[in-house]
ROMAR-282886 format. One line per 8 residues: number of its first residue (from 1); for each residue x, y, z of C-alpha. Coordinates in Angstrom, 2 decimals. Layout:
BEGIN
NUM = X Y Z ~ ... $
This chain:
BEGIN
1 = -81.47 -84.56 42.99 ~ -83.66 -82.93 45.99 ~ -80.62 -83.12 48.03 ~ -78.44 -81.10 45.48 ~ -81.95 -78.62 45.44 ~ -82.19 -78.25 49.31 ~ -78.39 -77.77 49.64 ~ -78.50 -75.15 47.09 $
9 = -81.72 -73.14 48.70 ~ -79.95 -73.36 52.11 ~ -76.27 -72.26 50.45 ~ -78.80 -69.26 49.16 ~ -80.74 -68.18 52.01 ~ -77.67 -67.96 54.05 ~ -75.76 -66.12 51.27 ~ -78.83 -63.61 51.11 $
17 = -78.60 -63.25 54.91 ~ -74.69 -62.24 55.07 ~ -75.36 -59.83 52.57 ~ -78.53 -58.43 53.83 ~ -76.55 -57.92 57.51 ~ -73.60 -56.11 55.73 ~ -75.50 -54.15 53.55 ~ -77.81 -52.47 56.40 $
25 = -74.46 -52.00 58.47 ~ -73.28 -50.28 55.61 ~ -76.12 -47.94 55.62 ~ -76.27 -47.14 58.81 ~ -72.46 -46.42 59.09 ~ -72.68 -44.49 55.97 ~ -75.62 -42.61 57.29 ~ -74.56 -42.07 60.89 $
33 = -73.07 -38.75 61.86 ~ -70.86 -37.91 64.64 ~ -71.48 -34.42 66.07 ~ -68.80 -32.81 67.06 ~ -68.35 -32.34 71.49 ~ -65.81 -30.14 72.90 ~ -64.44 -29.37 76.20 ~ -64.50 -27.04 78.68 $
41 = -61.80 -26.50 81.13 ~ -59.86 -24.63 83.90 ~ -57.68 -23.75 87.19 ~ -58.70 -22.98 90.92 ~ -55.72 -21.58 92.98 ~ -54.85 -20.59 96.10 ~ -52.33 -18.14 96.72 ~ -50.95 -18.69 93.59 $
49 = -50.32 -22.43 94.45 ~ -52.94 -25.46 93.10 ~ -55.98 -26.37 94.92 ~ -57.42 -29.65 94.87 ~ -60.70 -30.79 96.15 ~ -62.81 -28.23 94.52 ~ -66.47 -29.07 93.40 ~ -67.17 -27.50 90.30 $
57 = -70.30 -27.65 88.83 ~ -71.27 -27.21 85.48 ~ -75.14 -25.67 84.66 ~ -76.51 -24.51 81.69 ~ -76.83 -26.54 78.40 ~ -75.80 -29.51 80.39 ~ -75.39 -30.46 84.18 ~ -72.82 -31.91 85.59 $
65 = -70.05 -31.89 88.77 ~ -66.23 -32.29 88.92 ~ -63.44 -31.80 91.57 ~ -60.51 -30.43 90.59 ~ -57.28 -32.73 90.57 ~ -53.56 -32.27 92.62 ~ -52.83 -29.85 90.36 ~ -55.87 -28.05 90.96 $
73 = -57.20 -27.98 87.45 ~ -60.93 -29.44 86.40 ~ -62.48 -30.36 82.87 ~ -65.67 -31.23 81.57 ~ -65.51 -33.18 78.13 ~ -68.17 -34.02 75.98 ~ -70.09 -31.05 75.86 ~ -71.94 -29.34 72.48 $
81 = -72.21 -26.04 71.40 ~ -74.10 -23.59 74.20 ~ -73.93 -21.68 77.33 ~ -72.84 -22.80 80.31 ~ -72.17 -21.52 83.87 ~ -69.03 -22.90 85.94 ~ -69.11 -22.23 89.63 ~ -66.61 -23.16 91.94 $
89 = -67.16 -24.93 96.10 ~ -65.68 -25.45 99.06 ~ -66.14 -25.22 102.12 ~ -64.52 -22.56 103.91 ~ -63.55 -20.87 101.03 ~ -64.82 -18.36 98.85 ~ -63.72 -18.12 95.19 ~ -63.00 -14.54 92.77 $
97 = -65.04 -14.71 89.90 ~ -67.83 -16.84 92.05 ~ -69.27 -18.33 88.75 ~ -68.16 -17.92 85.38 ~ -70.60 -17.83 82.16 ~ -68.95 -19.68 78.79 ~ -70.22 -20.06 75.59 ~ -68.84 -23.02 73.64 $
105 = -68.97 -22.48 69.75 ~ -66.85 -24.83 67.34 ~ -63.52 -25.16 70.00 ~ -63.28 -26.36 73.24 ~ -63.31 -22.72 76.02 ~ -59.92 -23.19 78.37 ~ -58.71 -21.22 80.94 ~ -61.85 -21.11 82.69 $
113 = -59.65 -20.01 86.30 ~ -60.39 -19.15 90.13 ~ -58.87 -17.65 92.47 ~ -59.91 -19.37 96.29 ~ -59.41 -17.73 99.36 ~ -59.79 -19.25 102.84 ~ -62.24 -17.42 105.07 ~ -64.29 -18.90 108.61 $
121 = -66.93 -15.95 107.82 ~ -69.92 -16.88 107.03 ~ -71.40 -16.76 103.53 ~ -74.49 -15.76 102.12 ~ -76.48 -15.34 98.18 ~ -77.45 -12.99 96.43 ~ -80.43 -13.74 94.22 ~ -83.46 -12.14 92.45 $
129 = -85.70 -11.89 89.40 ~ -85.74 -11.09 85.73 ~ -89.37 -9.89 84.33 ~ -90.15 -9.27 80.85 ~ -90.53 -11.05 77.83 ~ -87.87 -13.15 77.59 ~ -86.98 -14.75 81.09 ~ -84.16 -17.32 80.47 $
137 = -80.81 -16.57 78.94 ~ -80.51 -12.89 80.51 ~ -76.29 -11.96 81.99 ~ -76.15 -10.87 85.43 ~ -72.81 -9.11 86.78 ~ -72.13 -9.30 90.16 ~ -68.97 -6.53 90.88 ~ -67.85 -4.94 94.16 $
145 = -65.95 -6.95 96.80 ~ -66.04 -10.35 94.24 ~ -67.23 -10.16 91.11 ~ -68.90 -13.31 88.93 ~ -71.18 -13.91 86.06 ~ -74.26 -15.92 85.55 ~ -77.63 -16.15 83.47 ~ -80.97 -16.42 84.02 $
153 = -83.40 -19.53 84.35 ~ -86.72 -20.25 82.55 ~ -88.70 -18.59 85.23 ~ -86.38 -15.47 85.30 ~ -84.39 -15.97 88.48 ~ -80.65 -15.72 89.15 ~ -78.45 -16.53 92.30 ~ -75.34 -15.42 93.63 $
161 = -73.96 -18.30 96.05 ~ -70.74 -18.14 98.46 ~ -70.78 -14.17 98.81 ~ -68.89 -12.98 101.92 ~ -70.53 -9.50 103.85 ~ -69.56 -6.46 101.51 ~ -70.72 -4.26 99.00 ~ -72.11 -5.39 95.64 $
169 = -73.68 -4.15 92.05 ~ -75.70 -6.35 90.20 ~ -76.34 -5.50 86.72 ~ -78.64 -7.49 83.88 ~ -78.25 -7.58 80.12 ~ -79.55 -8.98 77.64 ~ -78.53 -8.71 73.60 ~ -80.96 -8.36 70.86 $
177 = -82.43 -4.84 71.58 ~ -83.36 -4.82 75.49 ~ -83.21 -2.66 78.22 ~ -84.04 -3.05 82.54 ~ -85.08 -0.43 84.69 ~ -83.31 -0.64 86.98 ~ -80.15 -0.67 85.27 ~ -78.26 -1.92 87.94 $
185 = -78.69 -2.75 91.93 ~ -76.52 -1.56 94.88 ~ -76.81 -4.15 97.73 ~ -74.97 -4.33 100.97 ~ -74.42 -8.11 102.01 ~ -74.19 -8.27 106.35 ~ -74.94 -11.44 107.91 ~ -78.01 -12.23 106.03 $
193 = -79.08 -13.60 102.29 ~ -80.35 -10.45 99.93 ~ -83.08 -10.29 97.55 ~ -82.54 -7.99 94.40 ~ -85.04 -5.51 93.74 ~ -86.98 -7.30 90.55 ~ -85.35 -6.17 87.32 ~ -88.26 -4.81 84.28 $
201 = -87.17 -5.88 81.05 ~ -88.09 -3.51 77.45 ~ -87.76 -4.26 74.21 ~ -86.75 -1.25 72.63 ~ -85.19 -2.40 69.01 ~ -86.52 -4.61 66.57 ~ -84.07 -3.76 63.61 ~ -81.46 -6.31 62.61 $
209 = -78.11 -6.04 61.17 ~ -75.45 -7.89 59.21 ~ -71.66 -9.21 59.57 ~ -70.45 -10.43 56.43 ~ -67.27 -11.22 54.60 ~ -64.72 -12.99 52.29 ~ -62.02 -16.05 53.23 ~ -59.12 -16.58 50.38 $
217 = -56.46 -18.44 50.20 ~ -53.42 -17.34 47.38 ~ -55.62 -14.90 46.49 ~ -59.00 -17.29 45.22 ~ -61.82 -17.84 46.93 ~ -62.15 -20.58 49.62 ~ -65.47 -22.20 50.44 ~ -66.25 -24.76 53.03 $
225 = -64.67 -22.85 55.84 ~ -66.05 -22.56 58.97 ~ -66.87 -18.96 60.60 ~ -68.04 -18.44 64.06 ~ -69.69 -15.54 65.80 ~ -69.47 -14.93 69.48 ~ -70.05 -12.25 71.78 ~ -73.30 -10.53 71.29 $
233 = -74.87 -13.26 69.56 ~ -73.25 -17.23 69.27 ~ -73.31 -19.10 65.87 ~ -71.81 -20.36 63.12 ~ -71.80 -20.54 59.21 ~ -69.73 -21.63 56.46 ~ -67.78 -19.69 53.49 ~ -70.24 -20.97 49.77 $
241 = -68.30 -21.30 46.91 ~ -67.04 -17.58 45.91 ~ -65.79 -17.90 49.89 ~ -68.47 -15.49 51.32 ~ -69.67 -15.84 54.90 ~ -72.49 -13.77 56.57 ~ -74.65 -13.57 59.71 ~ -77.81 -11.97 59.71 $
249 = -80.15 -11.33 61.91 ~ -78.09 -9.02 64.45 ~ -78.25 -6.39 66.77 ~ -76.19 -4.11 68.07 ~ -73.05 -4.68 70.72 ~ -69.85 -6.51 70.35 ~ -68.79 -9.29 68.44 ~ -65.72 -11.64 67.40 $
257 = -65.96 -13.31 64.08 ~ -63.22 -16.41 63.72 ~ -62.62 -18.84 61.20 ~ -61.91 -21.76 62.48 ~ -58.42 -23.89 60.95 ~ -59.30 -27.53 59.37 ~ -57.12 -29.60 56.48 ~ -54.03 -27.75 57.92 $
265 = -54.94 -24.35 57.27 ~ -54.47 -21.29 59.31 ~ -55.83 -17.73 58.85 ~ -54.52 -13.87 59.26 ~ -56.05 -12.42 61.26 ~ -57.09 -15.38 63.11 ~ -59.97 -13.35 64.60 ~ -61.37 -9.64 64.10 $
273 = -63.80 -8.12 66.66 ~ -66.81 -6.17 64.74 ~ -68.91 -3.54 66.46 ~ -72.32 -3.51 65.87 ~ -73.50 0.04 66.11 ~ -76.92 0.99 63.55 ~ -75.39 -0.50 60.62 ~ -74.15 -3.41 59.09 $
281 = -70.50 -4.58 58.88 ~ -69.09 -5.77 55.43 ~ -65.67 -6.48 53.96 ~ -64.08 -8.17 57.57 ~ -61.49 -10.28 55.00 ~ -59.42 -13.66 56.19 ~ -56.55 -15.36 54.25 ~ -55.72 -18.69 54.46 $
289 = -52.38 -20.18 54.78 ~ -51.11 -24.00 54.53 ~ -49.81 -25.01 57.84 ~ -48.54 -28.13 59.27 ~ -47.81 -26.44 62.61 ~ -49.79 -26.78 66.24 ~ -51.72 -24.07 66.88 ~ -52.04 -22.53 71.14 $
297 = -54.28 -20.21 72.66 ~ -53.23 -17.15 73.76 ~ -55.55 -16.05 76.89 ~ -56.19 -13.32 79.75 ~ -57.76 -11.29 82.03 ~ -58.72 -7.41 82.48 ~ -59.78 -6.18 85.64 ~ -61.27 -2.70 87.11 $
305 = -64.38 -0.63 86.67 ~ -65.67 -1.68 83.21 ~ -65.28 -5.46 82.31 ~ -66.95 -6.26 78.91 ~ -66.01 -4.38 75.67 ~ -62.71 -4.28 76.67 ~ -60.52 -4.25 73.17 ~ -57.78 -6.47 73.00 $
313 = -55.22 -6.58 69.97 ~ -53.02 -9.29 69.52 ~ -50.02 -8.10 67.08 ~ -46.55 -9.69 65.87 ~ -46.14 -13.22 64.55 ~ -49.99 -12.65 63.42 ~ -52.96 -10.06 64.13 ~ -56.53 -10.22 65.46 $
321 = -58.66 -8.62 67.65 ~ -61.11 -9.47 70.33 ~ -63.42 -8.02 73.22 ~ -63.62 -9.15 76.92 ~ -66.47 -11.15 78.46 ~ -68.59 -10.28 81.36 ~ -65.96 -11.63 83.69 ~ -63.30 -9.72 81.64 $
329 = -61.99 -12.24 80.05 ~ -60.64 -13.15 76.65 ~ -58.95 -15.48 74.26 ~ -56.92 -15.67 70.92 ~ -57.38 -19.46 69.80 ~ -54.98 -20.98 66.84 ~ -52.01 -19.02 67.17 ~ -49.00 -20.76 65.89 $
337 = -45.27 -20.46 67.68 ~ -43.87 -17.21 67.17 ~ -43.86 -13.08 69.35 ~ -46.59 -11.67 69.81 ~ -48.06 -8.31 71.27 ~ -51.23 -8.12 73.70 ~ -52.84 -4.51 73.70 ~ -55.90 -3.35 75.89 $
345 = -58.27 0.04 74.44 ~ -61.32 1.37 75.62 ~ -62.02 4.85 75.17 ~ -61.15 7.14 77.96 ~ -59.07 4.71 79.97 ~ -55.89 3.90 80.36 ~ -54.38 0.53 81.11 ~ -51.48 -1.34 83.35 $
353 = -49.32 -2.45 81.80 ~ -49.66 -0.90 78.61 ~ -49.35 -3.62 76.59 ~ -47.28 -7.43 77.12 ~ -45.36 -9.01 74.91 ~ -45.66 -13.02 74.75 ~ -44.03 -15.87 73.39 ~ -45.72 -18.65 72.44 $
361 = -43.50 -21.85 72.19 ~ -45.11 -25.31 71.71 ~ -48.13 -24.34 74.30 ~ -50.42 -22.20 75.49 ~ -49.83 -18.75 76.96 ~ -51.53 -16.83 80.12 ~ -51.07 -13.19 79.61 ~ -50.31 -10.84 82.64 $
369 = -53.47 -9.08 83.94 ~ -54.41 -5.33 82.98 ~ -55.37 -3.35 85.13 ~ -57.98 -0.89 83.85 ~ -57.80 2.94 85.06 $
């Protein structure tokens, strides 16, 4: 009869065991969440033709260092929401942007390109200092002979590698209600490193603003859809149950509010640029369509005197509008196959060409370049 007992206990122990195991894996699978990485990727050429064995280094809301492949393109996986500077090197080479800032929010940022060009002169930085109250985080333009983008460290400093002798203009912003005296820096690079004449940083706003709006889909509201904000400001919400979405909290400048598809869903426009300008911005509307199809990314440059700010209207198959970066670049993402028009405005330019007509097919699409006048 003790036998029988003991058997029993042991049976029982090891029966509460297995379940004790499985129910604790359970929990932690159940609690565990996955947060979401995306990538970030790109192109260097030369002469129009790949290059391969570029270092391109990655600084910002992570660190890290790739080469680019035969085929001359590089890509850095993994990464989370945040902003990030991509600068290209090689020896003997100098590159057009020199370093390119990206801001990663809910999709992976392609078409990060540069264009290399062999030189035996002798290169040399540009660097300097941002002072005020907020030192990190502040968008330096470089423009003049190359052009490039980068931000600000914790301690306020900035640098300009791989410039060749020329002329340059450095210029500092900063969102959220700031100005710098000076507003910009003429410097003359010739055979030697330069040192930017320290840039003063004011505060001169402290009033917010709002962006808000309405996603539907066959005419009732949607909620659980996810809307991001870039440009002036980078973040995200989600549509509540009447399908409202708002950000708060803003100042003025330029922004480009996207919903982002999920569950087969696609939306017209698929982006709308807002304006910021002493008053808030209500009523920018989405629809939602069901969609089985692949959706591309329509992409491309503007080049010339003024870089950011830049409108760009995509027209056709669907509609949206966006603004260039610093660098002068921009991006339609989730466009599905069809024709499409690409339009540049900024008032009191004009632009070459006009406007380009693209077709996307099963991939994505480089526009031409405008030229800016």
């Amino acid at each position: 009869m003790s036998r029988k007992i003991y058997l029993r206990n042991k049976f029982f122990s090891f029966g509460l065991i297995a379940f004790t195991i499985l129910f604790v894996t359970a929990c932690v699978s159940k609690n565990s969440t996955e947060t979401p990485t995306y990538s970030i990727s790109g192109t260097v050429t030369l002469g129009g033709s790949a290059l391969s064995g570029v270092t391109i280094n990655l600084t910002g809301a992570a660190t890290a260092s790739t080469t680019t492949d035969s085929s001359g393109n590089f890509s850095f996986t993994g990464q989370s929401n945040g902003t990030f500077t991509v600068t290209p090197s090689l020896t003997d080479y100098t590159f057009k942007p020199v370093s390119t800032v990206v801001v990663v929010s809910g999709a992976s940022v392609t078409n990060i390109n540069f264009a290399a060009t062999a030189t035996t002169a002798s290169t040399y930085s540009i660097s300097g200092t941002v002072s005020g109250t907020v030192l990190s985080g502040v968008t330096i333009t470089l423009s003049g002979d190359t052009t490039g983008t980068v931000t600000t460290d914790s301690s306020g400093k900035y640098s300009f590698p791989g410039i060749v002798d020329g002329s340059y203009t450095v210029t500092p912003s900063l969102t959220g209600g700031y100005t710098f005296s000076p507003t910009n820096a003429t410097v003359s690079v010739n055979g030697a490193d330069v040192t930017v004449t320290n840039f003063a940083e004011t505060a001169v706003s402290t009033t917010t603003y709002k962006i808000s709006g309405t996603v539907t889909a066959s005419g009732s509201a949607f909620s659980g859809v996810t809307i991001s904000l870039t440009g002036a400001a980078t973040t995200s919400t989600t549509t509540d149950t009447n399908g409202n979405f708002s950000f708060t909290g803003l100042y003025n400048g330029d922004y480009t509010v996207t919903p982002v598809p999920t569950n087969n869903y696609i939306f017209t426009p698929s982006s709308t640029a807002v304006i910021i300008s002493n008053a808030s911005s209500s009523s920018i509307s989405f629809t939602a369509t069901s969609s089985t199809a692949s959706t591309y990314n329509v992409s491309g440059t503007v080049s010339g005197a003024v870089l950011s700010g830049v409108t760009i209207t995509l027209s056709g198959s669907g509609s949206a509008t966006t603004t260039t970066n610093a660098s002068g670049n921009y991006s339609f993402p989730y466009i599905v196959d069809g024709s499409y028009t690409v339009t540049p405005s900024l008032t009191g330019y004009t632009f070459s060409p006009t406007n380009a007509a693209v077709s996307v097919n099963g991939g994505d699409v480089t526009v031409t370049s405008f030229t800016e006048d």
